[in-house]
N, C-alpha and C positions, 0 to 999 in steps of 0.2 A: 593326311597330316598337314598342318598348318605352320608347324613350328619345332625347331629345335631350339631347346631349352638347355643353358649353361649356368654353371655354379661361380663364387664368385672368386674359383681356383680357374675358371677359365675352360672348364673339363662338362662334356656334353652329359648331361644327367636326366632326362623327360624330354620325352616329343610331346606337342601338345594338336590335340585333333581339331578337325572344323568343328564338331558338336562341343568343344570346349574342356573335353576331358582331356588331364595330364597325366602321362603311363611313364612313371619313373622307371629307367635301367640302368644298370652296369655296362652296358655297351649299347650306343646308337649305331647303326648303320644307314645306308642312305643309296640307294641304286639310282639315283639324278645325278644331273651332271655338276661339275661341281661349282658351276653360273648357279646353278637352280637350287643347291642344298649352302652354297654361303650367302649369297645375296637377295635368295625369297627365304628361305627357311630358318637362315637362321639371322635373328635381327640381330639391328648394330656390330656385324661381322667388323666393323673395323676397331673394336672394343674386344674381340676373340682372337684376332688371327695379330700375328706380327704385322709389322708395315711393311717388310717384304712380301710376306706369302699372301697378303691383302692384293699389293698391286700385282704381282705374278697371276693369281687368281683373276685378275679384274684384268690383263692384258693376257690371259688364252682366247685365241681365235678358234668358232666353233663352226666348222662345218658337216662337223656329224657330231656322234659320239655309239659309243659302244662301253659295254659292263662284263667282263666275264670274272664268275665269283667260283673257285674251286673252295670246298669245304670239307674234310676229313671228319667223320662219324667213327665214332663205336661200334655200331650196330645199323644193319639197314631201320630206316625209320619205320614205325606202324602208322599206316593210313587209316582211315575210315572208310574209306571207299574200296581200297584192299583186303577186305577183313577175312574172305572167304579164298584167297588166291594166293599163289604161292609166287614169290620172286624166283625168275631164272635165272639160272646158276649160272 
């Protein structure tokens, strides 16, 4: 991905890839940190973000980072590569 893409309510709508295609969603996410998804990914972030959460953003100190994403399903997922195997109980 090259690009997140904003409307002109300010509201992330398309990521845009390096081959140059753009995959409009209803929700973007972003597993970068968030140096890497406001100030590469998404342009002119200071045309998106408040002028607070711009300079908040732009004054985190980064010595690591870490992502952990819990997500609640319906149903365990079907793989492809699982198609023959049964999930343990």
């Amino acid at each position: 991905m090259s690009e997140i893409q904003y409307d002109t309510n300010k509201k992330p709508v398309a990521v845009k890839l390096e081959t140059g295609e753009v995959i409009e969603a209803k929700a973007i996410l972003s597993n970068c940190t968030n140096r890497v998804t406001f100030f590469d990914l998404v342009k002119n972030s200071q045309n998106v973000l408040t002028s607070q959460e711009y300079h908040k953003l732009k004054n985190i100190e980064y010595n690591g980072a870490a992502t952990k994403l819990n997500i609640a399903l319906k149903k365990l997922p079907k793989f492809k590569s699982f198609r023959n195997h049964e999930m343990p109980a």
